[in-house]
C-alpha positions in Angstrom: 70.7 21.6 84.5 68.9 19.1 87.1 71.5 16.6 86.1 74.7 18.9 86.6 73.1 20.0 90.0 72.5 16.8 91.5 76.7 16.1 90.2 77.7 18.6 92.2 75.5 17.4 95.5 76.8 13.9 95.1 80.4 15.5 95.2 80.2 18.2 97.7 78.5 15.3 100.0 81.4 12.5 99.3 83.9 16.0 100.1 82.2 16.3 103.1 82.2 12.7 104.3 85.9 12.5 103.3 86.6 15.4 105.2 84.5 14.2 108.2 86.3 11.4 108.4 90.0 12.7 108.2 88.7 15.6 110.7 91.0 14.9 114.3 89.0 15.1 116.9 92.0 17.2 118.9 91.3 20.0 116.8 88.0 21.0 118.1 89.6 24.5 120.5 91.5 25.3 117.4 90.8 28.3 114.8 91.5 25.8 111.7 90.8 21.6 112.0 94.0 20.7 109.3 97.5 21.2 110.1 98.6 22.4 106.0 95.7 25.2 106.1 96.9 27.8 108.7 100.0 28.9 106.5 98.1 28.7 103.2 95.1 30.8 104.5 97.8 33.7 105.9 99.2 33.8 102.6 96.2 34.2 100.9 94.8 36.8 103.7 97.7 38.5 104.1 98.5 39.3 100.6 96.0 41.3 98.8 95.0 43.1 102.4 98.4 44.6 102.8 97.8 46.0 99.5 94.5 47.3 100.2 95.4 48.7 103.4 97.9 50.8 102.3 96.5 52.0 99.4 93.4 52.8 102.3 95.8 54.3 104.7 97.8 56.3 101.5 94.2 57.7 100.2 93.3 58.8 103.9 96.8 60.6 105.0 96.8 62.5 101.5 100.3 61.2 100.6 101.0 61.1 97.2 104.1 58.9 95.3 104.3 55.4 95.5 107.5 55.0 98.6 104.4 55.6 101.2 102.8 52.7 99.3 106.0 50.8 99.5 106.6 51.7 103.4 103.0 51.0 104.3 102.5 48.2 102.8 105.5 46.1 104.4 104.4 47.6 107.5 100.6 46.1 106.8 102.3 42.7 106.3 104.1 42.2 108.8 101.4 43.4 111.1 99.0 41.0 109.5 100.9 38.3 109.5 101.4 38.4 113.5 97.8 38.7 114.2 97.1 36.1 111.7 99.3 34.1 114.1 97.9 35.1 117.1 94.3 34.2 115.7 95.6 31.0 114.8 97.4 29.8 118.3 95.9 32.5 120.7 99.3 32.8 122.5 101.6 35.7 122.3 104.7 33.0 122.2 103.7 31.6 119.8 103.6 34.6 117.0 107.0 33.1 115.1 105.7 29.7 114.9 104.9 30.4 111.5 108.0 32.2 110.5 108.5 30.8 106.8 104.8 31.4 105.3 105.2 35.2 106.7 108.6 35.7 104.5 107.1 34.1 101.8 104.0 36.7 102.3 106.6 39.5 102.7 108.5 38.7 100.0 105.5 38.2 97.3 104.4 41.7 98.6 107.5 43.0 97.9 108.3 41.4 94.2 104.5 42.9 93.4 105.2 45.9 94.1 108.6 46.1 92.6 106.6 44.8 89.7 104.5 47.8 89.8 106.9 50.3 90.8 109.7 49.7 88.0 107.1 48.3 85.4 109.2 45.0 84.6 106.3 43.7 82.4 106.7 46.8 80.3 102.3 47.7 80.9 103.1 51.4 81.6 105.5 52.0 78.7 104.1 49.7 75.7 102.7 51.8 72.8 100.8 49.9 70.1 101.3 50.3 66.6 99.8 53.4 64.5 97.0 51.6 62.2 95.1 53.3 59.6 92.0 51.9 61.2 92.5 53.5 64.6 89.4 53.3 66.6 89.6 56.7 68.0 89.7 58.2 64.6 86.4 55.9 63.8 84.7 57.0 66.6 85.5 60.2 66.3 84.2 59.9 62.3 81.2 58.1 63.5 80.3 60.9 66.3 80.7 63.5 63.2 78.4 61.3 61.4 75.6 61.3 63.8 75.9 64.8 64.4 75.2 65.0 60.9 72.3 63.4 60.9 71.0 64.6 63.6 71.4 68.0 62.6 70.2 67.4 59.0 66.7 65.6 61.0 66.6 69.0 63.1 66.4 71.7 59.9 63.8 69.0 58.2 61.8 69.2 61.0 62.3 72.8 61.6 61.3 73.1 57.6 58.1 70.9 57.8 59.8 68.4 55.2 59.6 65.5 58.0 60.6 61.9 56.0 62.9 59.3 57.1 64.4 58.7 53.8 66.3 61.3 53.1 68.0 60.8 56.7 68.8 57.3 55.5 70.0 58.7 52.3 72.3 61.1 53.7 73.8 58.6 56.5 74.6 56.3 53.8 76.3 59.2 52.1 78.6 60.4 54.6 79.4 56.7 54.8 80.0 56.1 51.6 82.2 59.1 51.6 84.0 58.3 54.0 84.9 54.6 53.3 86.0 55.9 49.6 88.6 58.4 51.5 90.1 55.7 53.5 
């Protein structure tokens, strides 16, 4: 463990001397130091908030159906991705600069929730096999079982005739029953 943990220090510290060292020194009134990381970080932002916005914003209006999810989540995208922008260049002309990460943001929103809408994976509509073994039907078998047994325990106690064997007995039993049926 002491061994893995000092690993990890001796690479996060080379990291972070690699990175020092690549850092340009123009970058220092800018929101990120790299010139690749601005459109990779508003794609990954942008993404999953839309979603979550709009399922927020769905939830609080009371709308039900998925269009309004649809609607407001190309709305949230869009929206994001121009204040992303801003953040990053903190000038108003400067919101298209980053034109092509925003369509590709807009249009992985959009294939998700087409995805979701007309179930192209097949999720909503798969039905599995009918087994024997079902595990509904053995839970349901096993609930019946312990109410058995718990009932059985209740009229010993209620009769005096308190002994853990003959709960034992009776479990194995019903189980025994029940495995010859199957």
């Amino acid at each position: 463990m002491i061994t893995a943990a000092l690993v990890l220090i001796v690479l996060l510290l080379a990291a972070s001397i690699m990175l020092y060292r690549i850092y340009p020194s123009e970058s220092a009134g800018n929101a990120l130091a790299f010139k690749f990381t601005p459109p990779v970080f508003k794609v990954l932002i942008s993404i999953p908030t839309a979603v979550f916005i709009s399922l927020l914003v769905k939830s609080f209006i009371g709308a039900s159906g998925t269009k309004w999810i649809i609607i407001l989540s190309m709305l949230a995208i869009v929206l994001l991705c121009g204040l992303i922008e801003f953040i990053y260049w903190q000038d108003l002309k400067m919101l298209l600069k980053g034109w092509r990460s925003s369509v590709i943001a807009i249009g992985f929103v959009a294939v998700l929730l087409a995805v979701f809408q007309f179930d192209f994976t097949g999720y909503d509509t798969y039905l599995p096999k009918e087994e024997k073994n079902c595990p509904d039907r053995n839970a349901s078998r096993f609930v019946r079982i312990l109410f058995l047994v718990s009932l059985k325990t209740i009229l010993q106690r209620m009769t005096g005739k308190v002994s853990f064997f003959p709960m034992t007995l009776t479990f194995y039993t019903i189980l025994r029953n029940r495995e010859s049926k199957t």
